[in-house]
Structure formats: structure tokens, C-alpha cells
Kinemage of the C-alpha trace (Angstrom):
@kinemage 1
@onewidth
@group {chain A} dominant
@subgroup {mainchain}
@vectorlist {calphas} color= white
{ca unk a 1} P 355.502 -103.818 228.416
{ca unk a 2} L 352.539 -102.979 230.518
{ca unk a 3} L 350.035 -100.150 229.300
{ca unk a 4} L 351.617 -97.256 231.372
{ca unk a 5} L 354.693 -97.759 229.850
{ca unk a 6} L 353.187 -97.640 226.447
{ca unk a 7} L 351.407 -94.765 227.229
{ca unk a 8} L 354.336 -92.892 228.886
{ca unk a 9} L 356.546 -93.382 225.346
{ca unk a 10} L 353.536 -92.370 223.273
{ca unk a 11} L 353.353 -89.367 225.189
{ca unk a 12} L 357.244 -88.720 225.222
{ca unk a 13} L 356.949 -89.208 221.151
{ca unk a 14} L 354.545 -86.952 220.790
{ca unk a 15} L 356.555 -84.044 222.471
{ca unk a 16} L 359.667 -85.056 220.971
{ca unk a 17} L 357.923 -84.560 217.434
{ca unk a 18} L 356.376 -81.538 218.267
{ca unk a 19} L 359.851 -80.053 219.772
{ca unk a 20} L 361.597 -81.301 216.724
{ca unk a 21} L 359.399 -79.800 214.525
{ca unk a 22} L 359.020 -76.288 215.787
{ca unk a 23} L 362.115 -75.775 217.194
{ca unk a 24} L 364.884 -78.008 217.016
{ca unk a 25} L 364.946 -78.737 213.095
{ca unk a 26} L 364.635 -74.633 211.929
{ca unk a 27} L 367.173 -73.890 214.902
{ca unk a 28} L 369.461 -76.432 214.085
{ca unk a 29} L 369.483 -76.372 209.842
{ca unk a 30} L 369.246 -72.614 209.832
{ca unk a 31} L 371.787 -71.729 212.369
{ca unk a 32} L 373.650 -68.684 211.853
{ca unk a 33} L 371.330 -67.356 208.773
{ca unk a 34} L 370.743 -64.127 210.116
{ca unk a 35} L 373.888 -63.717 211.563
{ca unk a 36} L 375.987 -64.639 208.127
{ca unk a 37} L 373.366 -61.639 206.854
{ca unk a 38} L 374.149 -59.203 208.523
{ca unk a 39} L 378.095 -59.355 208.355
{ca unk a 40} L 377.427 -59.522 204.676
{ca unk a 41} L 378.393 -63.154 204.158
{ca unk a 42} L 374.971 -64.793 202.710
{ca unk a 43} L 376.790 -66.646 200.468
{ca unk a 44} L 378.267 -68.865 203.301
{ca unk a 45} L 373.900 -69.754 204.026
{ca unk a 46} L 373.871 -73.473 202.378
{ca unk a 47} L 371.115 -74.766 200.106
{ca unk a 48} L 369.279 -76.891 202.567
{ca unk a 49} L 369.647 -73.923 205.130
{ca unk a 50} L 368.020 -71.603 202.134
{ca unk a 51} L 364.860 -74.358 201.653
{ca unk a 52} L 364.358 -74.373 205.319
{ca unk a 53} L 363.788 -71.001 205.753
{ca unk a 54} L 361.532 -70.708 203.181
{ca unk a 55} L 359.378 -73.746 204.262
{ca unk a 56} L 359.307 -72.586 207.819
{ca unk a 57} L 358.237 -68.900 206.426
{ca unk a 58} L 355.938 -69.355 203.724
{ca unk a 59} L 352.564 -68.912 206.336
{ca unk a 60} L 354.478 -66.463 208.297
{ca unk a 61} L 354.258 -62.732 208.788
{ca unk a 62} L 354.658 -60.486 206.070
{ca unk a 63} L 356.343 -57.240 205.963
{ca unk a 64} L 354.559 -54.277 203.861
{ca unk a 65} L 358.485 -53.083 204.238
{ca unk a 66} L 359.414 -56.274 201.916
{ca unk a 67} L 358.896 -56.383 198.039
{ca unk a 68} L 356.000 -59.103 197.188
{ca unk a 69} L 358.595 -60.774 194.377
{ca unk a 70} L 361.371 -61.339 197.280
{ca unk a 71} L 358.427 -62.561 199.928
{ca unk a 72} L 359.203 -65.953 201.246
{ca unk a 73} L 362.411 -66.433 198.988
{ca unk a 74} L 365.545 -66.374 201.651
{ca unk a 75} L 368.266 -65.999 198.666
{ca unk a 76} L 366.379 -62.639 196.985
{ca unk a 77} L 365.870 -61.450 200.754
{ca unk a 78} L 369.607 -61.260 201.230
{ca unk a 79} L 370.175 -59.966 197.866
{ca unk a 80} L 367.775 -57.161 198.070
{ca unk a 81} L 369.248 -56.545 201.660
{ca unk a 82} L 366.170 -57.308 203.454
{ca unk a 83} L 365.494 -58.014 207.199
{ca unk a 84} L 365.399 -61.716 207.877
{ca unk a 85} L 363.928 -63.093 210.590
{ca unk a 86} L 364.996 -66.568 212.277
{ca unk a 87} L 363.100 -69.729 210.537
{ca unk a 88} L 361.779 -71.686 214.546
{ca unk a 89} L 357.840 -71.097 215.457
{ca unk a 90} L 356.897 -67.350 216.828
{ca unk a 91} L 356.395 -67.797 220.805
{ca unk a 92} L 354.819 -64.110 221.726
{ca unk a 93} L 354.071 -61.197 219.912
{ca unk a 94} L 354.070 -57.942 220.566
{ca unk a 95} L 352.127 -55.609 218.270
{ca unk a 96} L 352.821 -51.661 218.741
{ca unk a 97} L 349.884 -48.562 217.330
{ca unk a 98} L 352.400 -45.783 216.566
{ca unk a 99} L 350.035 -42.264 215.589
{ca unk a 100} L 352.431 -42.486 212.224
{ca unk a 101} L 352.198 -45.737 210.749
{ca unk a 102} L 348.928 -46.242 208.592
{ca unk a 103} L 346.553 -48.284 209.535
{ca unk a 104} L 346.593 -49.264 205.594
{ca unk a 105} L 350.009 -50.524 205.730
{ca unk a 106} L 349.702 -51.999 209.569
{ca unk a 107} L 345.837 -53.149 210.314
{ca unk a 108} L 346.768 -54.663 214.049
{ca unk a 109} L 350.288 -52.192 214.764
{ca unk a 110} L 353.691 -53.095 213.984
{ca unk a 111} L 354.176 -56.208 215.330
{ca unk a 112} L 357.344 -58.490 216.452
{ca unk a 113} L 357.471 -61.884 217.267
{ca unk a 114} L 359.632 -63.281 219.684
{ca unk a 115} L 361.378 -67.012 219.310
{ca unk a 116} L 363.936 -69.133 221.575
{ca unk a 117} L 366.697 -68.416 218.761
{ca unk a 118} L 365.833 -64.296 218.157
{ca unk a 119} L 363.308 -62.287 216.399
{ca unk a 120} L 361.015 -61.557 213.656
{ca unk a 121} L 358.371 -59.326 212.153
{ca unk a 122} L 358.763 -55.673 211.842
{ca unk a 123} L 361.796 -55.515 213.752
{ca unk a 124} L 363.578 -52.510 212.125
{ca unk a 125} L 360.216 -50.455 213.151
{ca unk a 126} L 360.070 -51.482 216.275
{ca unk a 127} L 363.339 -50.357 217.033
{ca unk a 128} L 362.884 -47.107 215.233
{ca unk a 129} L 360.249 -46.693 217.588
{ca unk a 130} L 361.979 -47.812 220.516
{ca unk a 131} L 364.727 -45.521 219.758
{ca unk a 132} L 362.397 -42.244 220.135
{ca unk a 133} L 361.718 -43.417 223.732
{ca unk a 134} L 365.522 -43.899 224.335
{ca unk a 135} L 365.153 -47.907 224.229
{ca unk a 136} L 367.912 -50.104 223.182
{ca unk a 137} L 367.502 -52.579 220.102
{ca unk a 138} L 366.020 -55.433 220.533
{ca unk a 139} L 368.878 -57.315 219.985
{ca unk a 140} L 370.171 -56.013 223.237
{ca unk a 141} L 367.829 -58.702 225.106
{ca unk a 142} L 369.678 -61.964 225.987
{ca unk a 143} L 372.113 -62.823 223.570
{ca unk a 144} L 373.812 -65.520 225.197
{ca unk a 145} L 370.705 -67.002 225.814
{ca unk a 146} L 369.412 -66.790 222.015
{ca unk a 147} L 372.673 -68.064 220.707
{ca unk a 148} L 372.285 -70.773 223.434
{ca unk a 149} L 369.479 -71.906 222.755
{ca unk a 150} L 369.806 -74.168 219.296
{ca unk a 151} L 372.034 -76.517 221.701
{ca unk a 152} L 369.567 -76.406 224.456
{ca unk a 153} L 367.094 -77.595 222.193
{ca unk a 154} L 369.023 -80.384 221.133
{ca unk a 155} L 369.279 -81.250 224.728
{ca unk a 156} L 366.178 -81.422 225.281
{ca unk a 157} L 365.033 -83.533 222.601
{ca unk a 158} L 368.133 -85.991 223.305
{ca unk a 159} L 366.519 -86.154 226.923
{ca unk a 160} L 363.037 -87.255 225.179
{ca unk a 161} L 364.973 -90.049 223.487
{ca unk a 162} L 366.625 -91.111 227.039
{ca unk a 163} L 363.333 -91.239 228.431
{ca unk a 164} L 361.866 -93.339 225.923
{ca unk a 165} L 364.448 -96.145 226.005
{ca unk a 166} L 365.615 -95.685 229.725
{ca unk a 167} L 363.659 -95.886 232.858
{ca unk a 168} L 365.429 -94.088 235.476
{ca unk a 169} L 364.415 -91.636 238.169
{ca unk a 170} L 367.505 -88.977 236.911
{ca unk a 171} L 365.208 -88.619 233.775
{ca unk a 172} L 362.175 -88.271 235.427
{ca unk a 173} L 363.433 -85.221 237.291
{ca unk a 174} L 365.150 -84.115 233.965
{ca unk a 175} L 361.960 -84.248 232.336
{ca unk a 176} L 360.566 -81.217 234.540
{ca unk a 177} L 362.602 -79.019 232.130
{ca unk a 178} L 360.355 -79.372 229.386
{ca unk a 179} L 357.254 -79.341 231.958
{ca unk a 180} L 359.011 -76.061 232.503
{ca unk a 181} L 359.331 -74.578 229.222
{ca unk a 182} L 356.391 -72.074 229.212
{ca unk a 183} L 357.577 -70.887 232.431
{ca unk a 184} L 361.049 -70.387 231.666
{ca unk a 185} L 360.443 -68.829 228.428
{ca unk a 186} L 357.502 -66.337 230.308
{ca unk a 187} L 360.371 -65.616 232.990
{ca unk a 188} L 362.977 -64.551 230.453
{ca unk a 189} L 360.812 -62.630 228.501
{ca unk a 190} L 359.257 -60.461 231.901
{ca unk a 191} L 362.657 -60.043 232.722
{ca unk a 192} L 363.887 -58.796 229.836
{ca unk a 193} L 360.944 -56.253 229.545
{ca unk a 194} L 362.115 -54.982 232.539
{ca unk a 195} L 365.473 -54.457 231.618
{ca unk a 196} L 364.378 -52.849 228.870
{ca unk a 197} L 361.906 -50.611 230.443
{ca unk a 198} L 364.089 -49.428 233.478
{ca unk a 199} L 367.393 -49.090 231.001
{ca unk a 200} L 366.206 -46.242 229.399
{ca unk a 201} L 368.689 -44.208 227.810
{ca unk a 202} L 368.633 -39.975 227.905
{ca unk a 203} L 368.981 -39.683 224.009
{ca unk a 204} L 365.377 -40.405 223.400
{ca unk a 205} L 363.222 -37.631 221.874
{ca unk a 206} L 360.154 -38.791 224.177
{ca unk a 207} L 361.426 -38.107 227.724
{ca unk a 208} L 359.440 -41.022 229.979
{ca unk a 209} L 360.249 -42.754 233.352
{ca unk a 210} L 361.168 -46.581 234.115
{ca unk a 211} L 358.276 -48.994 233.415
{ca unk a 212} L 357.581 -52.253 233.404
{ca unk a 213} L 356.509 -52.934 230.017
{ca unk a 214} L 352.950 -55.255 229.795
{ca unk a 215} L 353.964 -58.941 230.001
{ca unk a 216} L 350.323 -59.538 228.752
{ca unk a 217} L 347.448 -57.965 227.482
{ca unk a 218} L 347.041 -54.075 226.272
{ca unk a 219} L 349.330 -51.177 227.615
{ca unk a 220} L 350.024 -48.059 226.989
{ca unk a 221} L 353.751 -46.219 226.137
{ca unk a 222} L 353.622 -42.086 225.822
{ca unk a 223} L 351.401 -42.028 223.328
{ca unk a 224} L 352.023 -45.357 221.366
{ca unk a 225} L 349.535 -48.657 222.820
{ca unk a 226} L 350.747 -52.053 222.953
{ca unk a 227} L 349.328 -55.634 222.850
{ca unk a 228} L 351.436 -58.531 224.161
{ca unk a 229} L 349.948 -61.626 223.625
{ca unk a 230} L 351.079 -65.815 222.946
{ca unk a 231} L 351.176 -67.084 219.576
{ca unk a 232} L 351.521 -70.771 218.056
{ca unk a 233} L 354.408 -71.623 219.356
{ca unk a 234} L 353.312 -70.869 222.986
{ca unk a 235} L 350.681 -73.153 222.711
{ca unk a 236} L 352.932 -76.040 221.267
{ca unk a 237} L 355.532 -75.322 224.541
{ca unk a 238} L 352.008 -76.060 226.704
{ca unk a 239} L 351.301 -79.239 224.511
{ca unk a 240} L 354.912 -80.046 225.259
{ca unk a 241} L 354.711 -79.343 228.839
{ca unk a 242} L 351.284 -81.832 229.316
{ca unk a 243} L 352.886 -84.553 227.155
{ca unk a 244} L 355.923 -84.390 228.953
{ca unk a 245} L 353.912 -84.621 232.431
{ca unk a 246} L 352.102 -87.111 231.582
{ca unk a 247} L 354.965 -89.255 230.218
{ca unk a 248} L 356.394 -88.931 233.864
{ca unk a 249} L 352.833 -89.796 235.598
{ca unk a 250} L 352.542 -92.678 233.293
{ca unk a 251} L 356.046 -93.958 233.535
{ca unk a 252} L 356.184 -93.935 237.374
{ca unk a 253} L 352.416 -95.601 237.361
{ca unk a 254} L 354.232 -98.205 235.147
{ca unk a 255} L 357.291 -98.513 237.937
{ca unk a 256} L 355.061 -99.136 240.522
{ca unk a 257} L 353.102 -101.752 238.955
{ca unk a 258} L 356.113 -103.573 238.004
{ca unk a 259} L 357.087 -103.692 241.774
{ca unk a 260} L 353.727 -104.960 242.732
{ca unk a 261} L 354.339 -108.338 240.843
């Protein structure tokens, strides 16, 4: 095995950890958490689902809406009927200054995060909020895609263990999908913003026209302001990306040299 090689399934391991760790493992062992929640069937969630969660949570956002004894405990959440969130790492975030919320209470706005899988933050205010501008609920926003996207993950971390014991051209083309992650997952989200923002609906008390709600940065809705910005898990999808481009430059450097001799 020359050096390229080496290098190219270092690389691939790397991304394949990170993947696993952020997404693929949370997605995968707490699958259908929220869901069971909300149709009132928490006692279907399993133990290890239940320890997941609350590893994946304990350094996460935490609601002021949320009593501090249930905070970061998944079984006294669904007891006490609380919002849960999905357990994979926060991608973007979207943080909203409404006039009525405290700054006591909210210090940086009521904020959301967005994940491949769903949602999670102050969701429940946000749609409140929403609602006033006649908004849909979040949950509106691509549901096929979030329920799709647990097996997509798996996909893509089955293609990282292809690559590392194959060497075929098929994978290295494969591989652009996980170059492509931060795109796709940007493209979605604009797109669904859009929807969003040019869906309105005529029951809201704040009468405004189709926008285009800010992608990134600082906006402004009536007379809440907005900040849209990436958050950990963006920044693992761009370590991801790199690893996974490299692992293709390396590997064909390695092909080539192997047809020299």
C-alpha cells in the first residue's frame, strides 16, 4: 500500500467517524422519539433510545419553557409533556427578537435549530410567532426529506466503508455526495425559506407580503429581527466535505502511481 492510499483511507476514516458520530448514531438509535411523543406513545421509546438522547442533549440548548428537574432527562420530558427535540448535531440556527419575550428569559431571541432529521430549540415559540404572520409550522418544511434522512445517512456512511476497502471509479463519483453535503443541506434549507415566506396564509394577525426569509445573517420581519447563522454541525458537514475530497485526490494520486510501475 503506497502512501496515497494510506492517506486516502485515513481521510475516509476520519469522515466516516465524524458522520457516525453526529449524525448517523443519534438518527439511527433515536428514530421515531419525537414522533412516538407526540401520538402519546413514549412508552414504546426503548432504554438505549432514552440514554441516547440524553447524552446527545446534555450540552445542548435549554428551554426557560422546560422545568430545570426534567432538563436533559428524555423519560421526565415525556412525562411532564414537554417539547422534545431530535437527539443528531444542530446544523443552523435561527434566533428570532419578538418586542414580547424578555430579554431575561431569551438573552439572544428565541432561537431554533435546524437538523437533517427535524428540529429543536424553542420550537413551540417560534411557531406561535410564525402563526401571527400567517406562517405555517415548522413542521410543514420537508417531511419526506426529514423522515428520509436517518436512511440517507446510513448510506452515506456505508459508501465511506466501500471506499475504504474498494478502489473503484463508481465510488469516487459517489463520494461527491458527501463533498456535497453543505450544499445540499444550504439548498434545502433556502428553499424551504422560500416556501415558507411566499406561502403565507390570510389568517395572520400581522398582514405582510411574500419574502424571502434571510438565508444568512440579520433580517428583519414586521417588527420582529432575525439572525440566521451555522452552528456545530455545519462546520462538521465542511470537515466532512474536505476529508471526503481529499480521500478522492489521494486515492486517484494512489491509482495513478500504481499504473506508473
Amino acid at each position: 500500500m503506497n502512501s496515497s492510499n494510506l492517506k486516502s483511507k485515513i481521510f475516509t476514516f476520519i469522515a466516516f467517524v465524524l458522520l457516525m458520530y453526529a449524525y448517523v448514531i443519534p438518527a439511527v438509535l433515536t428514530h421515531n422519539v419525537v414522533e412516538l411523543n407526540e401520538v402519546g406513545k413514549a412508552d414504546k421509546v426503548s432504554n438505549l433510545a432514552v440514554k441516547t438522547w440524553n447524552f446527545y442533549n446534555k450540552d445542548r440548548y435549554k428551554s426557560p419553557n422546560i422545568p430545570k428537574e426534567d432538563i436533559g432527562d428524555l423519560k421526565k420530558m415525556m412525562d411532564d409533556d414537554m417539547e422534545i427535540s431530535v437527539a443528531t448535531m444542530p446544523i443552523w440556527y435561527v434566533a428570532l427578537e419578538a418586542p414580547n419575550y424578555p430579554k431575561e428569559a431569551f438573552p439572544n431571541g428565541i432561537p431554533v435549530y435546524y437538523h437533517f432529521d427535524g428540529f429543536s430549540g424553542d420550537v413551540h415559540e417560534m411557531n406561535t410567532i410564525n402563526h401571527f404572520i400567517g406562517m405555517d409550522p415548522m413542521k410543514r418544511g420537508a417531511p419526506y426529506l426529514r423522515a428520509l434522512a436517518p436512511y440517507a445517512l446510513v448510506l452515506v456512511a456505508l459508501l465511506f466503508v466501500f471506499y475504504m476497502l474498494y478502489d473503484s471509479k463508481i465510488l469516487d463519483l459517489l463520494m461527491l455526495i458527501p463533498v456535497a453535503l453543505p450544499v445540499i443541506f444550504l439548498g434545502f434549507y433556502a428553499y424551504w425559506l422560500y416556501w415558507f415566506g411566499h406561502h403565507m396564509h390570510a389568517w395572520g394577525a400581522f398582514k405582510i407580503k411574500p419574502f424571502m426569509p434571510t438565508v444568512f445573517g440579520d433580517g428583519k420581519v414586521a417588527q420582529f429581527t432575525t439572525h440566521s447563522y451555522p452552528t456545530t454541525g455545519f462546520w462538521v458537514l465542511v470537515a466532512i466535505s474536505v476529508l471526503s475530497l481529499l480521500a478522492i485526490v489521494s486515492k486517484k494520486k494512489a491509482r495513478r502511481l500504481t499504473e506508473t510501475y
